[in-house]
ZADO-1210 file (C-alpha; in nm, 4 decimals, padded with zeros to 6 digits):
<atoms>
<atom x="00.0000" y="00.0000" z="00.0000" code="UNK" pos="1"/>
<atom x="00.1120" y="00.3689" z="-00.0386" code="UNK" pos="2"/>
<atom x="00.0122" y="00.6817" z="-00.0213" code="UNK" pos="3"/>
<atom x="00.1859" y="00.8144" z="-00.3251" code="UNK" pos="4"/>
<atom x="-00.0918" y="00.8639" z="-00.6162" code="UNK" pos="5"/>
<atom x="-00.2420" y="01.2482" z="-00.4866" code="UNK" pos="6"/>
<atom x="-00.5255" y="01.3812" z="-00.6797" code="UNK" pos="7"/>
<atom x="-00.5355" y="01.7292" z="-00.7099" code="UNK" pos="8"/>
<atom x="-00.8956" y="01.9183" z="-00.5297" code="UNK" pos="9"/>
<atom x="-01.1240" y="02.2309" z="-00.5370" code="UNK" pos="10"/>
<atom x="-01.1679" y="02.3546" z="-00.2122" code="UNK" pos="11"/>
<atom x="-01.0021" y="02.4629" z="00.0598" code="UNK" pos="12"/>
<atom x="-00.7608" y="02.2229" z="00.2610" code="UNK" pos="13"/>
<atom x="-00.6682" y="02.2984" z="00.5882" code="UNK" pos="14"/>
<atom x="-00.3013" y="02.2396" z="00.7308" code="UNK" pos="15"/>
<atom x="-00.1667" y="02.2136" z="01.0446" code="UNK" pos="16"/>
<atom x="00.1408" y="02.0806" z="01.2217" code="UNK" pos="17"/>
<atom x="00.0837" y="01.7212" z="01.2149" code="UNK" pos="18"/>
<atom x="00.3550" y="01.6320" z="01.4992" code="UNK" pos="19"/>
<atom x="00.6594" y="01.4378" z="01.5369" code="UNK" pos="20"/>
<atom x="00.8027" y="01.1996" z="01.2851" code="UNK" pos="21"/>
<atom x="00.7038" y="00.8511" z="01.3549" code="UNK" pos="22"/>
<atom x="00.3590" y="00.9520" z="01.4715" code="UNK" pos="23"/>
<atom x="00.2317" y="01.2771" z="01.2815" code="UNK" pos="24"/>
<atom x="00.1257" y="01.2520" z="00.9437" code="UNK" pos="25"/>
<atom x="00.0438" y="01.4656" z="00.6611" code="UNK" pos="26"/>
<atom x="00.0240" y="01.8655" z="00.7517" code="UNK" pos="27"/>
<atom x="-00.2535" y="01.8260" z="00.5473" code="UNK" pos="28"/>
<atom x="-00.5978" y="01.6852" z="00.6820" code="UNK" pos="29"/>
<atom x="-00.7365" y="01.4343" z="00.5366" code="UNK" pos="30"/>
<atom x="-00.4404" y="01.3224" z="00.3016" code="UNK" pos="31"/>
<atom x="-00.2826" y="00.9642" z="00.3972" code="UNK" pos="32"/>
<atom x="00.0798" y="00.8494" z="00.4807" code="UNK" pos="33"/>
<atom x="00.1269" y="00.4804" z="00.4828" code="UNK" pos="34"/>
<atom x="00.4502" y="00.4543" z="00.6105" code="UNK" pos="35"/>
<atom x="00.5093" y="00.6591" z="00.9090" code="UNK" pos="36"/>
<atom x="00.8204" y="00.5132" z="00.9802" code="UNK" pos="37"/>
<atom x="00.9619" y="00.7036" z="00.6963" code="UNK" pos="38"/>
<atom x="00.7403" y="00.9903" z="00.6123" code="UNK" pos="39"/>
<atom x="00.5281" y="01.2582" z="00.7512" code="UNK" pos="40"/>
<atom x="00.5678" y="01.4270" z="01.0793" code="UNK" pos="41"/>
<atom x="00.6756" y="01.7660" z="01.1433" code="UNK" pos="42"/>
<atom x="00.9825" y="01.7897" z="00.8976" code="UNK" pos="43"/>
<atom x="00.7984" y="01.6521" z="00.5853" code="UNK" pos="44"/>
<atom x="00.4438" y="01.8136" z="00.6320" code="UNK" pos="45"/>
<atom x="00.4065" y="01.9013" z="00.3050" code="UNK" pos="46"/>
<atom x="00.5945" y="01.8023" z="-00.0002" code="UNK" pos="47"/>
<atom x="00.6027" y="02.0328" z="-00.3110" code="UNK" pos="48"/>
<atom x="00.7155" y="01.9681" z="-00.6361" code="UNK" pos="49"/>
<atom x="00.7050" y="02.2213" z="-00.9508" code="UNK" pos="50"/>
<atom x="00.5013" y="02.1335" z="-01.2041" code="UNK" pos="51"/>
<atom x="00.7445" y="02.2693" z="-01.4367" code="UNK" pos="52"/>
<atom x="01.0024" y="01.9779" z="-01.3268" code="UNK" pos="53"/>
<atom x="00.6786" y="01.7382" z="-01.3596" code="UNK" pos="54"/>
<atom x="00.6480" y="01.8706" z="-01.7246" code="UNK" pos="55"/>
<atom x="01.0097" y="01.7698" z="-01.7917" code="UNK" pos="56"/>
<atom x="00.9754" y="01.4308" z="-01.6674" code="UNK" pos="57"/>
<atom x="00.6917" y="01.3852" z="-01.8682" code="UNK" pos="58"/>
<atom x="00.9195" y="01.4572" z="-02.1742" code="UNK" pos="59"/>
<atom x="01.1402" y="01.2177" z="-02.0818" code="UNK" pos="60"/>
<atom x="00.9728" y="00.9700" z="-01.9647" code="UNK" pos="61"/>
<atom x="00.7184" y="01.0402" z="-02.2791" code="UNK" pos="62"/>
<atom x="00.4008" y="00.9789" z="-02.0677" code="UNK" pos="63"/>
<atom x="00.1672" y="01.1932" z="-01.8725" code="UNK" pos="64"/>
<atom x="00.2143" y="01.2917" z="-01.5718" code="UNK" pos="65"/>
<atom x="-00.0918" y="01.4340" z="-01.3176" code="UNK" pos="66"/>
<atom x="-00.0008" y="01.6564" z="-01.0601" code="UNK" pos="67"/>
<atom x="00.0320" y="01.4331" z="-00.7335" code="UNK" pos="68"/>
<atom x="00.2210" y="01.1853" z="-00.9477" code="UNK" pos="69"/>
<atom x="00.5042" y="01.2087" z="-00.7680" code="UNK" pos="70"/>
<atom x="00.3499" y="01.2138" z="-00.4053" code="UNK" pos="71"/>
<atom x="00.3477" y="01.6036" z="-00.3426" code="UNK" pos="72"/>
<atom x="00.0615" y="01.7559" z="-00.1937" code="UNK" pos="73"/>
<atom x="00.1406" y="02.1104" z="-00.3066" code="UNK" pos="74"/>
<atom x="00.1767" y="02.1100" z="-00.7143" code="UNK" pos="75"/>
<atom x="00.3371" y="02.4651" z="-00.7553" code="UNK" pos="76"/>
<atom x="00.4083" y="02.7067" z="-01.0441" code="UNK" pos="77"/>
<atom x="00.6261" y="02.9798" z="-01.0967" code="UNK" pos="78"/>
<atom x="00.8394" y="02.8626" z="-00.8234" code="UNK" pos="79"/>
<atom x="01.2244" y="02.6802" z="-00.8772" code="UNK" pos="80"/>
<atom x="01.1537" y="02.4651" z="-00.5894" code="UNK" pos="81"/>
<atom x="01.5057" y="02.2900" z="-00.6264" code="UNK" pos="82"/>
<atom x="01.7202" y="02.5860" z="-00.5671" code="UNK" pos="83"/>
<atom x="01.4973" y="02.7072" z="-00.2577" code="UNK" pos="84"/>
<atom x="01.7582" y="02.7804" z="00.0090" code="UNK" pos="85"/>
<atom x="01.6910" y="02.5426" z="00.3558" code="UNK" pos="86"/>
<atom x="01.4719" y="02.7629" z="00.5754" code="UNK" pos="87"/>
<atom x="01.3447" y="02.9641" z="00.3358" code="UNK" pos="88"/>
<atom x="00.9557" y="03.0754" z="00.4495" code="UNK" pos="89"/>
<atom x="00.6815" y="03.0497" z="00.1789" code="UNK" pos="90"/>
<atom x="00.3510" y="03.2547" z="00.2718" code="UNK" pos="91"/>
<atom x="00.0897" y="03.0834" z="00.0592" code="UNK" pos="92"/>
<atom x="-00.2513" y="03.2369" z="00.0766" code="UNK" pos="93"/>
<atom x="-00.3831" y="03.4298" z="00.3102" code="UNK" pos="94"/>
<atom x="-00.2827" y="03.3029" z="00.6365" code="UNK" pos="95"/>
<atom x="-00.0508" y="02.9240" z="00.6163" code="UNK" pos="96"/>
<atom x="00.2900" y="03.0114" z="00.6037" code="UNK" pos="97"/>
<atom x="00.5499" y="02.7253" z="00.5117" code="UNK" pos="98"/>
<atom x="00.9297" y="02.6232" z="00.5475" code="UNK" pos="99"/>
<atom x="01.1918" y="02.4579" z="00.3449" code="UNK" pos="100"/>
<atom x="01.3037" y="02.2156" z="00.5552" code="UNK" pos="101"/>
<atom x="01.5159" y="01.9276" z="00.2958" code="UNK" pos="102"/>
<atom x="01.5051" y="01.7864" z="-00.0553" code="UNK" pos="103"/>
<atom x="01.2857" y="01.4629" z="-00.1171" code="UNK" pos="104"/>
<atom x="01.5462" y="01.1084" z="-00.0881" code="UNK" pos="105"/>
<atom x="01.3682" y="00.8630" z="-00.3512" code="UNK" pos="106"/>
<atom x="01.2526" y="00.5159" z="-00.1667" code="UNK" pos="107"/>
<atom x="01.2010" y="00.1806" z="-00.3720" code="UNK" pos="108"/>
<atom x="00.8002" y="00.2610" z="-00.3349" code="UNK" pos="109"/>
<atom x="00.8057" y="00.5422" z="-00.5399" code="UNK" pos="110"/>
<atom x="01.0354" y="00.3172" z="-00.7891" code="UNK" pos="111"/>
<atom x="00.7705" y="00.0847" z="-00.7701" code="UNK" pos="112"/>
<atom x="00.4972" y="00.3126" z="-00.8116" code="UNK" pos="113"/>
<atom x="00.5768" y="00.4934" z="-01.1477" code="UNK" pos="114"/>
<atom x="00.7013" y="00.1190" z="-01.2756" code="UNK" pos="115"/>
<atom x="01.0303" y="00.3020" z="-01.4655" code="UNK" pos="116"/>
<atom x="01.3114" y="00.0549" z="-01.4501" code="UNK" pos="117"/>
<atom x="01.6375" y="00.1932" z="-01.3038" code="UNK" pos="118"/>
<atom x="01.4028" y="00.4836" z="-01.1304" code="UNK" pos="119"/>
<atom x="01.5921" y="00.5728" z="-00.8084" code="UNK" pos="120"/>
<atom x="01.9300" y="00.6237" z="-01.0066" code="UNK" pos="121"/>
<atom x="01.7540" y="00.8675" z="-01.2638" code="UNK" pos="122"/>
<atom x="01.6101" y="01.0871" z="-01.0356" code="UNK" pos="123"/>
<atom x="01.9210" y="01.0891" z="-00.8153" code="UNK" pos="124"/>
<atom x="02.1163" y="01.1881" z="-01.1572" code="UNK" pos="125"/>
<atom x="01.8544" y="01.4730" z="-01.2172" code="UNK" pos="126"/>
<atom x="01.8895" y="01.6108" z="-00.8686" code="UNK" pos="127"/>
<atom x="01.4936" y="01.7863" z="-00.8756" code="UNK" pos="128"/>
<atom x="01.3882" y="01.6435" z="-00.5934" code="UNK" pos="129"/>
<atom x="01.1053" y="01.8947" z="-00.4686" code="UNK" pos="130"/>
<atom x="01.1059" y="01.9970" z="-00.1157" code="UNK" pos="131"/>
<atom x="00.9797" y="01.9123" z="00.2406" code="UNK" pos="132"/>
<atom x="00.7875" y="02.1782" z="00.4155" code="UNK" pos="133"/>
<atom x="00.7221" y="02.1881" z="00.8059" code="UNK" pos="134"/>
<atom x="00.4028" y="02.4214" z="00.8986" code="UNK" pos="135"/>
<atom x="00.5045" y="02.7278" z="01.0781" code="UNK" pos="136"/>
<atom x="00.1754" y="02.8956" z="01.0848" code="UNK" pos="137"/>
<atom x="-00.1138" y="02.6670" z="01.0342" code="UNK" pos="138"/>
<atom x="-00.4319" y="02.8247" z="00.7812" code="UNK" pos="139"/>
<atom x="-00.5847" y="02.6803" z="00.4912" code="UNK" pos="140"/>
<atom x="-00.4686" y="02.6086" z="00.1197" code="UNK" pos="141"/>
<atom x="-00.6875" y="02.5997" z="-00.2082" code="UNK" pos="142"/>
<atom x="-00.5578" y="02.5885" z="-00.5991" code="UNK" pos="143"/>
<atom x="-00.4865" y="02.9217" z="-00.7293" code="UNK" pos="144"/>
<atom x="-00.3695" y="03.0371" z="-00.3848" code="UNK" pos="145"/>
<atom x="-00.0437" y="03.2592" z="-00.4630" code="UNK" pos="146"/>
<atom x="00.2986" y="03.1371" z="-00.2840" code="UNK" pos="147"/>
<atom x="00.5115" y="03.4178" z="-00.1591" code="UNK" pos="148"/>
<atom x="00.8579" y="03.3852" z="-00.0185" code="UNK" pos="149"/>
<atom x="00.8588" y="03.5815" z="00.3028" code="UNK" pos="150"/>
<atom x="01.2278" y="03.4709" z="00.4594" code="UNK" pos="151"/>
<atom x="01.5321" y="03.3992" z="00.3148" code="UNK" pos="152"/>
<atom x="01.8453" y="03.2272" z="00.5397" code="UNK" pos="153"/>
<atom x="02.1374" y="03.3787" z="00.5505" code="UNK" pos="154"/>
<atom x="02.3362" y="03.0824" z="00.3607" code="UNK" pos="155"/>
<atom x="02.3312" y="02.9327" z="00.0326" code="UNK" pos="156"/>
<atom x="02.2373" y="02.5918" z="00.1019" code="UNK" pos="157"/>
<atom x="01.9338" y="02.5064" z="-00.1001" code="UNK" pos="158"/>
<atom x="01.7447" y="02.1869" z="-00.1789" code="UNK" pos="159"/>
<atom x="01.9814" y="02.0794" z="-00.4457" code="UNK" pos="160"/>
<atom x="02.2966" y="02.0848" z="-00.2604" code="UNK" pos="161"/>
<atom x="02.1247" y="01.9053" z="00.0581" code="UNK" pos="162"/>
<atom x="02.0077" y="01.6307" z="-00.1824" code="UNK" pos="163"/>
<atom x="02.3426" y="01.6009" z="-00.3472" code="UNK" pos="164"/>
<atom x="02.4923" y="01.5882" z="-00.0332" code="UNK" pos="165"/>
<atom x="02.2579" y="01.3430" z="00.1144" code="UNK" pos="166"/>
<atom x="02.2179" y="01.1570" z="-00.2118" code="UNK" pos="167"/>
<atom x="02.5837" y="01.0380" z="-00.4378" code="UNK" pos="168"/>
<atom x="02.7905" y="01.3763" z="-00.3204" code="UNK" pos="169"/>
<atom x="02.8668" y="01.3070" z="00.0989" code="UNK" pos="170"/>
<atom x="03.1834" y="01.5853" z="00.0314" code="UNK" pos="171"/>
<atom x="02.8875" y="01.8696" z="00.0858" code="UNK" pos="172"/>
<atom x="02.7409" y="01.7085" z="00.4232" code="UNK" pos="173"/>
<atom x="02.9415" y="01.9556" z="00.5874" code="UNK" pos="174"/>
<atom x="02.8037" y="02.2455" z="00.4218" code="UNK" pos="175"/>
<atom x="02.4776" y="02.1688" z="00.5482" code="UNK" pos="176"/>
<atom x="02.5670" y="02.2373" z="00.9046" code="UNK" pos="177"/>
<atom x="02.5201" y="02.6034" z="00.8453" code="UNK" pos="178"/>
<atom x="02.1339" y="02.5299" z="00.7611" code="UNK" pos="179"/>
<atom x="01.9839" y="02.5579" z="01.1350" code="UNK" pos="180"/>
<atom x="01.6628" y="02.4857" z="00.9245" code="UNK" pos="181"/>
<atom x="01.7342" y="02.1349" z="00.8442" code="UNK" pos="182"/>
<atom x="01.5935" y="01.8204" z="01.0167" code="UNK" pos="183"/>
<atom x="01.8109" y="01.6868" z="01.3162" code="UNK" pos="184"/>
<atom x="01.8977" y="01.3303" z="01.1448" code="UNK" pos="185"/>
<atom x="02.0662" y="01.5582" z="00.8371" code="UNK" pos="186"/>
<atom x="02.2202" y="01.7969" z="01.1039" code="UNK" pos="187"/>
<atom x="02.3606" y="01.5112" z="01.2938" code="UNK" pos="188"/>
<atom x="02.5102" y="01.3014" z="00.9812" code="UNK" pos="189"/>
<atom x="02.6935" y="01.6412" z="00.8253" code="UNK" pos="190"/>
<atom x="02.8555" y="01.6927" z="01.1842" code="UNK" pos="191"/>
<atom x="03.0046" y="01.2925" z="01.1548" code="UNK" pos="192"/>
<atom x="03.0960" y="01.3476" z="00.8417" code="UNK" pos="193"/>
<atom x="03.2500" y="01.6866" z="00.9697" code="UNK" pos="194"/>
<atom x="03.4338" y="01.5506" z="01.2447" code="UNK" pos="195"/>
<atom x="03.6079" y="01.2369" z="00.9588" code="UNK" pos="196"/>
<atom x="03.7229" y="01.5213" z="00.7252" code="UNK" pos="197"/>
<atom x="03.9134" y="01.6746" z="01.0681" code="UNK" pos="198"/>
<atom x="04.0367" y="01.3539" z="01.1871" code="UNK" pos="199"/>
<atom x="04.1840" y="01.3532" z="00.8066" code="UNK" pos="200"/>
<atom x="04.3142" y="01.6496" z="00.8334" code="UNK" pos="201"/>
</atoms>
């Protein structure tokens, strides 16, 4: 079973903090995580992908692609979600107010899912991996609501380099240290990987 296949709706959705990982699900109510182990909670609320980045898969993979395909629950447009810097705050609508908080890591189900052999190592290769949001201030969300970016961090670590860090690249781990923004499990494997690269030296 998975949660994967979204389906885009009309009306308003509301979205709130949906609590720790492990236990919390989807920020938004009424959308289903399967596997809690590994997704949902507090750092992966909300998972956006550009539907410009959807419209280039669907070139190359030369088959449609709906928005929710890939398992986001926020379809956006206008926005280059992939260079978003970690932290960064998105106002979207009225009142809900988002933040970057990591780049999507591929799992076999979503292999499995889109049945393309040889999956996980294309999208690693791509490096558009869409982003994790955590809910700063809850509200509601509706299509057509207009995304705003409110706060930008004081670094340059965006979603690509934290996915090519945590993806085939492990030399950038310790850039991501400087991202306060990112989840603790990411914090805490760029500080080991810090602390070889002294030893070395």
């Amino acid at each position: 079973m998975t949660g994967i296949d979204k389906r885009p709706v009309t009306g308003p959705v509301e979205v709130r903090a949906p609590g720790p990982s492990g236990i919390g699900g989807s920020g938004l109510v009424g959308d289903k995580i399967i596997d809690l182990r590994h997704h949902g909670g507090a750092d992966q609320a909300v998972y956006a992908y550009a539907r410009e980045d959807l419209d280039a898969w669907e070139a190359e993979l030369g088959r449609p692609l709906a928005s929710g395909a890939f398992g986001e629950n926020l379809t956006t447009t206008g926005l280059t979600i992939t260079e978003a810097v970690i932290g960064e705050r998105w106002q979207v609508g009225p009142e809900l107010v988002l933040e970057v908080s990591t780049a999507r890591v591929p799992c076999r189900t979503f292999a499995t899912w889109l049945e393309v052999r040889g999956w996980v190592k294309t999208y690693v290769a791509k490096a558009v991996p869409g982003a994790y949001l955590r809910v700063i201030t809850p509200g509601f969300v509706q299509a057509g609501d207009p995304v705003e970016v409110v706060h930008w961090p004081d670094h340059d670590v965006t979603v690509n380099v934290a996915f090519r860090a945590l993806t085939r690249e492990p030399d950038l781990l310790p850039r991501l240290l400087v991202a306060e923004a990112l989840p603790e499990e990411a914090r805490q494997l760029a500080a080991r990987r810090t602390t070889i690269e002294l030893d070395k030296a």
